[in-house]
PLY file of the C-alpha trace (Angstrom):
ply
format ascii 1.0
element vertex 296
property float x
property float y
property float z
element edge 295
property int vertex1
property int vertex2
end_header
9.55 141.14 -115.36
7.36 141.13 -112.19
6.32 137.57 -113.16
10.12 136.28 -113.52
11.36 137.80 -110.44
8.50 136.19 -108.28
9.13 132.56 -109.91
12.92 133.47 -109.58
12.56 134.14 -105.68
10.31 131.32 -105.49
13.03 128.57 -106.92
15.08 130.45 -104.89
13.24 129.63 -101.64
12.65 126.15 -102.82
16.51 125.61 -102.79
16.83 127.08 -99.16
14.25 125.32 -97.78
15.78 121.75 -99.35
18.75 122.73 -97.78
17.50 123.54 -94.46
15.50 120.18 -94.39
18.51 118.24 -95.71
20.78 119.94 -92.59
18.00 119.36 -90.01
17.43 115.68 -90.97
21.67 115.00 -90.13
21.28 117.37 -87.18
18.05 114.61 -85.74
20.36 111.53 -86.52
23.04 112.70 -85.13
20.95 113.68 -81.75
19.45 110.25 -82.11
22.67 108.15 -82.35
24.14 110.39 -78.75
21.10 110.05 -77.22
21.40 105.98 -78.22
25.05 105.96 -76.72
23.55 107.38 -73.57
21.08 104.90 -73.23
23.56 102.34 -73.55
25.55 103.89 -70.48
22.87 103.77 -68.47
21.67 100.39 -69.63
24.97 98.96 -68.49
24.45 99.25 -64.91
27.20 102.06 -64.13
25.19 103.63 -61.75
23.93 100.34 -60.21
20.38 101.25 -60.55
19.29 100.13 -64.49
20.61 96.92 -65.95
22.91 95.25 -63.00
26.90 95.22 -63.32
29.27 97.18 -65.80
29.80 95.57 -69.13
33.30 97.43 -69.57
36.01 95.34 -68.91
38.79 96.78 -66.35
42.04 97.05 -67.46
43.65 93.32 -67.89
46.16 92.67 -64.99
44.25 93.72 -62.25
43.80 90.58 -60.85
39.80 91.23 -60.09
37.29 89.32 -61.63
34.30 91.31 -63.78
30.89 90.46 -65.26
30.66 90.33 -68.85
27.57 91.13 -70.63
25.26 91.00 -67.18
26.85 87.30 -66.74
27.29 86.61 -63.04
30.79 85.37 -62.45
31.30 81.70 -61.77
32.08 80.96 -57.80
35.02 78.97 -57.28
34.96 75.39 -57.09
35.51 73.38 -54.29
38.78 70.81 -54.59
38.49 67.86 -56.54
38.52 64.78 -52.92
38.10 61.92 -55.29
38.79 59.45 -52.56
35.51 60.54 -50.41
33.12 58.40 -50.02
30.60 60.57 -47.93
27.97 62.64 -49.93
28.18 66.19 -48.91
24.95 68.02 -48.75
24.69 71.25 -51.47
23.40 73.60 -48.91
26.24 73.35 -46.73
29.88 75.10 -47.24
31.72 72.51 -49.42
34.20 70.30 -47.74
37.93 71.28 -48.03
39.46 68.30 -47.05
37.97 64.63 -46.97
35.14 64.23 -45.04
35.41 60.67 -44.43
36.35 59.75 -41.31
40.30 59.17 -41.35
41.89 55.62 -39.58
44.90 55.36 -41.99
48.23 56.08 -41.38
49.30 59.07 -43.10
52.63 57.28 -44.46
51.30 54.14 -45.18
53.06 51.08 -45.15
53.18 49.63 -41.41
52.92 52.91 -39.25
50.80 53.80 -36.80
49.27 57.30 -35.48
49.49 57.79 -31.63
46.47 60.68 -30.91
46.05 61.73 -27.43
43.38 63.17 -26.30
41.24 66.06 -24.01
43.83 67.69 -22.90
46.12 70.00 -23.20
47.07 69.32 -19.32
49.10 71.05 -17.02
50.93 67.97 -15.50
50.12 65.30 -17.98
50.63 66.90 -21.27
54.34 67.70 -20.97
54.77 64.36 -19.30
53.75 62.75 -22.14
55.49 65.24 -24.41
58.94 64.36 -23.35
58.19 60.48 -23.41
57.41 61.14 -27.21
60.82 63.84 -27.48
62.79 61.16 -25.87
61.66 58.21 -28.31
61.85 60.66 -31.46
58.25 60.37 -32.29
55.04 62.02 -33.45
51.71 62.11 -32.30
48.18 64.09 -32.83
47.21 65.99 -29.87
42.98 66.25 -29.58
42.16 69.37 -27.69
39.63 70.43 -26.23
39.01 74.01 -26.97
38.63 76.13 -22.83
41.44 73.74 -22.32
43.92 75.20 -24.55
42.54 78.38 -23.78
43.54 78.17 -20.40
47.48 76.63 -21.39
48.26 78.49 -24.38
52.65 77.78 -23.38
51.71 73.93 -23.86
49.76 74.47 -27.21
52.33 75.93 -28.41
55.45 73.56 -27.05
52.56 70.76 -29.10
53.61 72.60 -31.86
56.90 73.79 -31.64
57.92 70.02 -31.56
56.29 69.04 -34.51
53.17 67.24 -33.33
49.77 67.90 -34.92
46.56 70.09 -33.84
43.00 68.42 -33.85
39.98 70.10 -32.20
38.14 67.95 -30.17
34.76 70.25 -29.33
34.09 72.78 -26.50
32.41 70.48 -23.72
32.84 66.95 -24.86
30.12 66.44 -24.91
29.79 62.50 -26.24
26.11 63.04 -26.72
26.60 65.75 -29.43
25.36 63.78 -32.29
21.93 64.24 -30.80
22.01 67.98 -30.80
20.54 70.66 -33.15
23.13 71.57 -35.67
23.34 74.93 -34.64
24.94 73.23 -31.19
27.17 70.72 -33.17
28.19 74.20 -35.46
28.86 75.96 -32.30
31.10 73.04 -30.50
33.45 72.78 -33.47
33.94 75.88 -35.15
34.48 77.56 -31.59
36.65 75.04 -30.25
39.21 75.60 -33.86
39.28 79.47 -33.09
40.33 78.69 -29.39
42.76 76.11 -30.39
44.10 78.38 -33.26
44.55 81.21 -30.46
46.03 79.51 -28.18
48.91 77.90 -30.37
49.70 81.39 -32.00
47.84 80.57 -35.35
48.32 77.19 -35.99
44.93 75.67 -37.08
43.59 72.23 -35.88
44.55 69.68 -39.03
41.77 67.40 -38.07
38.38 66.68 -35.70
37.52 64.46 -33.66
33.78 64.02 -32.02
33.69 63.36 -28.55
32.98 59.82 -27.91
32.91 59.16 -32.10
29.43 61.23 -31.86
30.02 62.08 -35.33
27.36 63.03 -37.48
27.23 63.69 -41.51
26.60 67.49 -40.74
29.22 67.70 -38.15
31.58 65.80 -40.79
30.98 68.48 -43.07
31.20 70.99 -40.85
34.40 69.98 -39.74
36.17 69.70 -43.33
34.57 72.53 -44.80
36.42 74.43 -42.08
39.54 72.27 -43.35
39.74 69.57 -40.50
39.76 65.92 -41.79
37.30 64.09 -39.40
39.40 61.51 -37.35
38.57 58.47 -35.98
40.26 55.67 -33.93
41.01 51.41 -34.12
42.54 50.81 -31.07
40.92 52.24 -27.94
43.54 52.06 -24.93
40.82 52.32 -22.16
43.25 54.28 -20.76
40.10 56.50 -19.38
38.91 53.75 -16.97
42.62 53.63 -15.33
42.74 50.00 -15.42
46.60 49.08 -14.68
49.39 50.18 -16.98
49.29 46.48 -17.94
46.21 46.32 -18.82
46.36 49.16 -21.53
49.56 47.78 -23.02
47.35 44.45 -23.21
44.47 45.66 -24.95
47.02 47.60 -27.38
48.67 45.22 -27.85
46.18 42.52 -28.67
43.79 45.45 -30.76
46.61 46.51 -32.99
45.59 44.26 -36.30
42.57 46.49 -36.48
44.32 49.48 -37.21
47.03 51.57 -37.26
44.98 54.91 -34.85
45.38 54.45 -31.35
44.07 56.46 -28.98
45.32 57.75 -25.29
44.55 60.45 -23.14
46.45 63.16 -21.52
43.22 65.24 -19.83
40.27 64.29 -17.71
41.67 62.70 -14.66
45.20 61.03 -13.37
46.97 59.93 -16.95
49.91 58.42 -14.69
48.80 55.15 -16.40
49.35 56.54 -19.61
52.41 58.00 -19.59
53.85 54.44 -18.21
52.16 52.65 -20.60
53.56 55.22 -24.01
56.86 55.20 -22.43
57.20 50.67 -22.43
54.98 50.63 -25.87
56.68 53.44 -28.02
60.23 51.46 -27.81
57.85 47.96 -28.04
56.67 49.09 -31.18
59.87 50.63 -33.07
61.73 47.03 -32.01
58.74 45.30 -34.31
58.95 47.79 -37.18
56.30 50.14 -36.53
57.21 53.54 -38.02
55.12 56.49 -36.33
52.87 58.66 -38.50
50.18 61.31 -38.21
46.45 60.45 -39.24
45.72 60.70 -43.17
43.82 64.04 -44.49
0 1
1 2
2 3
3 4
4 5
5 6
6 7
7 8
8 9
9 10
10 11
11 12
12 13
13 14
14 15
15 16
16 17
17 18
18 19
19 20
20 21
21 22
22 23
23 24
24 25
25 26
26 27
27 28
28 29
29 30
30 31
31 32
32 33
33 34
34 35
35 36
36 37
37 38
38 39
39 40
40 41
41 42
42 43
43 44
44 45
45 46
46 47
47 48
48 49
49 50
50 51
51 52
52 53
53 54
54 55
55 56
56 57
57 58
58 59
59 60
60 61
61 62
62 63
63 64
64 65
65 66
66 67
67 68
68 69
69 70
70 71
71 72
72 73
73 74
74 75
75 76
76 77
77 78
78 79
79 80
80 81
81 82
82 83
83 84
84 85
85 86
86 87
87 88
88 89
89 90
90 91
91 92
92 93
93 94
94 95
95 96
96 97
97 98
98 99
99 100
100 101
101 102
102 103
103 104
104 105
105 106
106 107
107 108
108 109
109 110
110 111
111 112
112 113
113 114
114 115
115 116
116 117
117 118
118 119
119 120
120 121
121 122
122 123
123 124
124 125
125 126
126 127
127 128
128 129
129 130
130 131
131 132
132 133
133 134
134 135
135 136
136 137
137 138
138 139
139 140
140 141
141 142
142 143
143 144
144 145
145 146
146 147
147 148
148 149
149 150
150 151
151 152
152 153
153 154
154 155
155 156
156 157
157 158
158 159
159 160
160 161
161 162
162 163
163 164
164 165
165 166
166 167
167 168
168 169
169 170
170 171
171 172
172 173
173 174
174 175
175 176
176 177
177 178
178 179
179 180
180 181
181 182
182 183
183 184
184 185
185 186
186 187
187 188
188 189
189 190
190 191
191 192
192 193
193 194
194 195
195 196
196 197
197 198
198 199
199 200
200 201
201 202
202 203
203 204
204 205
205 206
206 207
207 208
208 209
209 210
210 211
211 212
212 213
213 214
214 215
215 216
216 217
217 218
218 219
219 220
220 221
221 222
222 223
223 224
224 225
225 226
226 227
227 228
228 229
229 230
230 231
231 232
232 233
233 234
234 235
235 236
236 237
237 238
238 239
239 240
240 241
241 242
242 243
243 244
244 245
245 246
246 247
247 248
248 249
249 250
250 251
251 252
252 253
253 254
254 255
255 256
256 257
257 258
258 259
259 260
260 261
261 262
262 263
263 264
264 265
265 266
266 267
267 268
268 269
269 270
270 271
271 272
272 273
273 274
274 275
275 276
276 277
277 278
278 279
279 280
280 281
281 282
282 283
283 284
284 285
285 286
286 287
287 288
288 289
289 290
290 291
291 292
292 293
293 294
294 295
């Protein structure tokens, strides 16, 4: 009987101990699989420190983009400018607009774009802007930026009557092109943020480089900032003050190579110019010219 109870107890404890080994073995995986599942948390990058961004989507309708399994998220493209000729260089902000220089008229067709420039001017600019209000007609006004600064009521009577914004540097400086690009940077982007101020927050539409001392950095510059570079085919001379006859000469004779003309209303006595717009403007309607703003 002694013998049977001790191989009885023994079974016994057999049994137990199977069971207690079964229960630990599902107790260990089942530590194993949380402790897994934590990993996995931290993995993901909640914390920012181990593995990068969050893999868990947010919920849909947000609006906000997220990284999906540690994928950075594609940046935006820049527009699709098919017509641009001009190569723009990768390490620079990508061009908004075209950064070709711009001589067409905007409407096409026989038009041409009247762009005055280096003012605005406290006596010549509204001179000039009721010769163009009289005669119905549009024109692109190229400021220079401490100019509109310091007449912020004419910026804005520019744009209150429908005429266009360009930026036309700091301090014209026609040599630009031979300046670091930190200086060429400087001269346009400061020049915008003046002229934008000073109309109220109408940004500049276009740019043109003192003197056409355009470069392919200050192109790109420009148009990545969303200002068309803007050139010119018929230069008034206006500048040199030769005679109002003499600038409706050389306008006249100069207009087959283009439809941009260019006049001033800053930088000196404009009296010139203001006779001159006010016999051409009507000259040019009576042949057919329509009036249109520069293309971007």
């Amino acid at each position: 009987m002694g013998r049977q109870r001790v191989r009885g107890t023994a079974r016994a404890t057999r049994r137990g101990g199977a069971r207690t080994g079964a229960l630990t073995a599902v107790i260990a995986l089942v530590g194993a699989a949380l402790l897994a599942g934590c990993g996995h948390q931290q993995a993901a990058g909640t914390d920012g420190k181990a593995g990068g961004k969050a893999t868990v989507p947010r919920p849909s309708g947000t609006g906000q983009a997220t990284a999906v399994d540690d994928k950075p998220i594609a940046a935006p493209r820049p527009p699709e400018l098919p017509d641009q000729t001009s190569r723009p260089d990768a390490k620079l902000p990508p061009p908004l607009v075209n950064m070709d220089i711009a001589h067409a008229a905007e409407s096409g067709g026989k038009a041409v774009n009247l762009t005055i420039d280096d003012g605005p001017d406290l006596v010549w600019t509204p001179k000039i802007l009721k010769i163009l209000r009289d005669n119905g007609v549009k024109a692109t006004f190229c400021m220079v930026g401490p100019q509109a600064e310091a007449h912020p009521d004419i910026v804005k009577r520019v744009v209150a009557e429908g005429h266009r914004l360009c930026d036309h540097s700091v301090a014209h400086d026609t040599g630009m092109d031979h300046k670091s690009r930190a200086y060429q940077k400087e001269q346009i982007l400061k020049a915008a943020r003046q002229i934008e101020k000073a109309s109220g927050g109408v940004k500049p539409l276009y740019y043109r480089a003192p003197g056409g001392a355009f470069t392919p950095y200050s192109r790109q510059i420009a148009a990545a900032a969303g200002m068309r570079p803007v050139g010119w085919n018929v230069d008034s001379k206006d500048f040199e003050e030769p005679g109002t006859g003499a600038i409706l000469r050389t306008v006249r004779n100069e207009l087959p190579n283009g439809p941009t003309l260019l006049f001033h209303d800053g930088g000196g006595d404009r009296s010139q110019t203001a006779a001159a717009l006010r016999e051409l403007v009507p000259w040019l309607r009576e042949r057919g010219y329509a009036f249109s703003f520069p293309v971007r």
